[in-house]
Each structure stands twice: as C-alpha cells, then as structure tokens.
N, C-alpha and C positions, 0 to 999 in steps of 0.2 A: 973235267971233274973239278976241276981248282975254281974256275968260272963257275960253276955249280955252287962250288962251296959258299964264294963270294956272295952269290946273289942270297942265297937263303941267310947269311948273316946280315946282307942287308935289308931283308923283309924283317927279320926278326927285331934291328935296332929300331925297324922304325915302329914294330907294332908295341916296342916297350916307352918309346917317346909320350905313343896316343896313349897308352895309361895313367902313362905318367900324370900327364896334364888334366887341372883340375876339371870340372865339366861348362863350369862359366866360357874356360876359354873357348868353348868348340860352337858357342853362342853367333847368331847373327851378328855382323857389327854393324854396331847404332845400339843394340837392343840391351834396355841397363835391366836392372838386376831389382826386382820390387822392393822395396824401404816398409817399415814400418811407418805411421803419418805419426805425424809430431803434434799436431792440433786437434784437442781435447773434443770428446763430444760433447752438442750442449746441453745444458743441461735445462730440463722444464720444471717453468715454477709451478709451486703449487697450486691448486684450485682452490680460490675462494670465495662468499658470497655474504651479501648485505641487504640492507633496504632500499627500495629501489624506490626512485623519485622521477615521473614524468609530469612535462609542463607542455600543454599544449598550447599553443599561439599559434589562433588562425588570422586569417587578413596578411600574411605576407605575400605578396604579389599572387593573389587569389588559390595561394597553395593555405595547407595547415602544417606550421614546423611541430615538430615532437623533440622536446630535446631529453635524452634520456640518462638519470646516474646512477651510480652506485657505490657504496658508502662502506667501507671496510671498517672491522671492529679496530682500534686504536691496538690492540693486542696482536692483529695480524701481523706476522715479517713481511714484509718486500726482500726481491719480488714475489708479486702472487698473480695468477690467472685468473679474473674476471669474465663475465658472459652477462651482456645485459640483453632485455628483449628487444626485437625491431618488430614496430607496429606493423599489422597489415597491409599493404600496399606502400611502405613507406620504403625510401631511400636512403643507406646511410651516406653522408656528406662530410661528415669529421669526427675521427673518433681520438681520445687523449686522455692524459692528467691533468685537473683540475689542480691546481695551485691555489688558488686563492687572490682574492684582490685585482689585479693587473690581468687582464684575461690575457691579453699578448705573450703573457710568459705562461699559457697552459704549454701543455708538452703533446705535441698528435704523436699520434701512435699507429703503426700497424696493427692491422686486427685482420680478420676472417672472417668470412657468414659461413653460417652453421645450421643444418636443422637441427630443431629441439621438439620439446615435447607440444607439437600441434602449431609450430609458428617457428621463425627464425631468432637468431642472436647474433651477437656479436663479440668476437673474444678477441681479447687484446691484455696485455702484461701491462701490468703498474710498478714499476721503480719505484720511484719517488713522491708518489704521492696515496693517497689510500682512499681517494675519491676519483673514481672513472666516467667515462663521460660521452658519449653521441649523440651529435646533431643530425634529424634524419627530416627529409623533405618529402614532396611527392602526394600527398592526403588531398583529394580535389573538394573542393568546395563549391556549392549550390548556390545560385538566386534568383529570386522573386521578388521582383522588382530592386527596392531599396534593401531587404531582407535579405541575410547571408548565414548560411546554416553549413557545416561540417558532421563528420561522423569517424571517431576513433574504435576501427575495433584492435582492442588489443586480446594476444595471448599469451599467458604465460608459460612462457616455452624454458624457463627457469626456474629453479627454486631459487626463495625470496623467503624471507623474514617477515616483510608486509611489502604494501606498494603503496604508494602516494600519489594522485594525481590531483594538476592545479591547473587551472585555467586561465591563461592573459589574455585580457580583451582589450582589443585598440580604443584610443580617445576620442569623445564625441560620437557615442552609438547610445543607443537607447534599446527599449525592450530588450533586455537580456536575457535569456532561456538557457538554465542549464541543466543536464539528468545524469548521474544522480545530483541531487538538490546542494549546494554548496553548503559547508558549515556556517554560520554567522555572516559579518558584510565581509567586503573582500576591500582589501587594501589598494589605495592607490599613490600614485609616484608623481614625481614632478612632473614628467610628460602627461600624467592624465591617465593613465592605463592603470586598468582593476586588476589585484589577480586576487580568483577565487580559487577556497581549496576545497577541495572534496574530504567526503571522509575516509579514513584510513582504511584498507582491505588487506584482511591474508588471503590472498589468491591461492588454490591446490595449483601444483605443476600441472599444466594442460588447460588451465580454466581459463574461461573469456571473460572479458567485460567493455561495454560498450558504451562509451560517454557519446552528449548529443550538446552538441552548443548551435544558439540561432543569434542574433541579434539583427537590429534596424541600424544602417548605416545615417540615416537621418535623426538629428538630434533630437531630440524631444521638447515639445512647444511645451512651453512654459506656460503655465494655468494662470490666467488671468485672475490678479487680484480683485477679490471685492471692493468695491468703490461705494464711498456714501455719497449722494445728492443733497452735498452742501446748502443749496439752493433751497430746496424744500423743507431740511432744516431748520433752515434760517427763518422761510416764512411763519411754519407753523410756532416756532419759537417766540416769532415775531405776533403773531395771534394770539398766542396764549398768553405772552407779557400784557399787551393791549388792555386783553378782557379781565386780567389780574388787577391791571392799573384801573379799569372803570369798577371793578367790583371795589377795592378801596375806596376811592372818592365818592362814591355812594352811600357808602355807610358813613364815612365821617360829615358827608350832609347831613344824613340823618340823624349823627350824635348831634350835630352842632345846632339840627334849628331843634331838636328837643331839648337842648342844654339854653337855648334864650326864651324860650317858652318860661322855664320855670324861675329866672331871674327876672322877669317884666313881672311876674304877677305879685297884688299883694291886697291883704287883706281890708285895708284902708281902702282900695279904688272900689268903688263902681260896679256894681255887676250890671248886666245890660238888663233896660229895666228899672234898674234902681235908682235912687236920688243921693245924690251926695249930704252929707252932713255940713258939707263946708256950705252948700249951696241953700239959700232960702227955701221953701215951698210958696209956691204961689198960692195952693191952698189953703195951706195955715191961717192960723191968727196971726195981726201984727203981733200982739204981743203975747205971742205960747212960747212955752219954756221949754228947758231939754225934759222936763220932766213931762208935758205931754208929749215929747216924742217917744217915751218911755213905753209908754202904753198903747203903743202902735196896731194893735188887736182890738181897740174900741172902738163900738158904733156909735153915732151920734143920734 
C-alpha cells in the first residue's frame, strides 16, 4: 500500500511540473519562437505623368534607336512613378534619370515592362530628377539600293498631355522623306546631322501613329553652275565695237569733205564756163572798158 501511495504522489508531482511549464518550453529544440519583422514595408511612389518626347534616329548600325522621355510638372514631389511608351517592336536597352549636361552622370534605373492600353511601357521611379528616360533598339530598317527607309509604329499605351516626335538624320544623305511633313527646316549640328521636328499630337490612350522616314545614303550632285562662253562674248563684242568704230569714221568723212567744200568756194572764182575778170577776153576789144563789160546781154 505505502508503494502505492508512493508511486501515485509521484505521478501526480510530475503531472503538476508539465503544467507548470510554459508551452515554449515543450517546443522542438532548434525551433525559435516567430518575432515580429522590424523592416518597414516599402513604400510606392506615386503615379505620375507628363509630355512625352520621342526622337527617332535611324542609321545606327542598320537598326532605328527611339529614345524615349518624359517630363514631370516642376510641382511634382519625388519620388514619383512614371510609365513611358515602348514603340512596337522595339527593345528597351537603358532606362534612367536624365540630369542634365554630363550624360555620364544620368542615373539607370530599374524599371518593368508592362502592358497598357494596346502597346507596352515602361515603369520606373524617379528620385532625383523629374525627367525620365529610355533608350530602346531593335526597329529594322529597309533598302533599295543606296535608299534607306524605317517605320515607327507607335501606341499610346499611356496617358500623356501631348507627344512629340523629332527626327535625327545622319550626315551626308540626300532626298529626305518624312510623314507626317516636318514643321519648318530642321537644325543641324556640328557633325552634320538634321533633326527635324514633327508636329505636336494629343494622342487618346490606345491611339496609334505612324512616322515613315526614307533617305538616299548618297550625297546629292551638286547642279552644275551656269557658265558664260567668255569667248563668244568677246567676239561679238569684238564685232560690234568694230562696226561702231566704222560707223564713226564714216560719218566724220563725211563731215569733214562737206566742211572743205564750203571753205574752197568763193564768189570771185570762176564758174566752169565762165571767164575770169582778172583774165583779158581774146574776144574783146583792145580797148573796151569795164563798162562794156557791163552790158554783157548785147548783141552786136
């Protein structure tokens, strides 16, 4: 009985131990205890949006780059989320913050491709700067013969404020073909490169538009200036002085022998025919006076 008693005081001490003891202790060991995390969630910046500016330059190693931006109102805070569009078939290659000046100190950025409305984007957060930025490759380019022609279909798979698109063409090309028709001439740079700009678009979310650029890798022959025939010139000049100089001298002969015509003559000489007064008449009398010659109408 006493053994009896024993054992059930000791079943009993130990079933008031296992109460005792909190419930962690009766845990696997190794196995810890969950924590609350200490490291904030993050937090996402706003969505913002601006006017968007693409420049297409084709002739890079027989691709078309598109480099694509977008331009935050000076009122926006950073950070903010941006989404600019990626042209059809194009590839993004760098996407960032534009700084300014110094291109080396832009800032790349992570971003994401996204579909939007009828076309892709690209989204990426801007800190520091309020101008966003993608270089995208990939656009194949056509030709025939010296002739190099592209085709950008863009969509706007964003809202936008408007869009802008400008055109760089390389140096030493000729026939330029652009659609839509560029505003005015288009600027060029020390290297030689045009850029023409298009006119401004407010694209609806989802709209397309399709630029078409061609040009002739061969320079354009220079048009022969008009040339004068010196030579022939000369001659007929030479002709006409001539026939000037004999029309002169002509006529001053003929001033000059009717100008001694009327100095030789006088009314004392001689008419032909007539007898001089100074000269005797063999007819006469020896001795007739002036005064029978007076009467020079008598017959005898």
């Amino acid at each position: 009985m006493r053994s009896l008693r024993i054992t059930i005081l000791i079943v009993a001490a130990c079933l008031s131990v296992a109460v005792a003891l909190p419930a962690g202790a009766l845990a696997a060991p190794g196995a810890a205890a969950p924590t609350a995390s200490s490291k904030p969630a993050a937090v996402t910046a706003p969505l913002a949006s601006g006017p968007i500016d693409a420049q297409i330059w084709p002739g890079q190693d027989g691709k078309t780059v598109v480099i694509v931006d977008v331009t935050l109102d000076p009122k926006v805070k950073l950070p903010a989320r941006v989404r600019i569009p990626v042209p059809n078939g194009a590839v993004v290659q760098w996407a960032g913050e534009i700084l300014g000046g110094d291109a080396s100190k832009d800032q790349e950025r992570p971003f994401t491709l996204q579909s939007g409305h009828g076309g892709s984007y690209a989204e990426l957060t801007l800190s520091v700067s309020r101008r966003g930025q993608i270089e995208t490759n990939g656009i194949a380019m056509t030709a025939s013969g010296t002739k190099l022609s592209t085709l950008v279909d863009w969509t706007q798979s964003v809202p936008s404020t408007s869009t802008l698109f400008t055109v760089r063409i390389p140096a030493n090309v000729s026939a330029v073909t652009i659609a839509p028709q560029p505003v005015g001439a288009p600027d060029t740079n020390a290297a030689g490169e045009s850029l023409y700009v298009l006119p401004t678009q407010s694209l609806a979310t989802g709209a397309q538009s399709v630029i078409k650029v061609s040009y002739d890798t061969a320079p354009a022959t220079a048009t022969p200036a008009t040339t004068v025939n010196l030579t022939a010139v000369y001659i007929v000049l030479g002709v006409l002085l001539a026939g000037a100089v004999a029309v002169v001298v002509y006529l001053a002969s003929r001033q000059n022998a009717a100008g001694s015509g009327d100095e030789g003559y006088d009314d004392s000489d001689a008419e032909d025919g007539d007898v001089s007064e100074a000269e005797p008449d063999d007819d006469a009398a020896p001795n007739s006076t002036d005064e029978a010659d007076d009467d020079a109408f008598d017959i005898d």
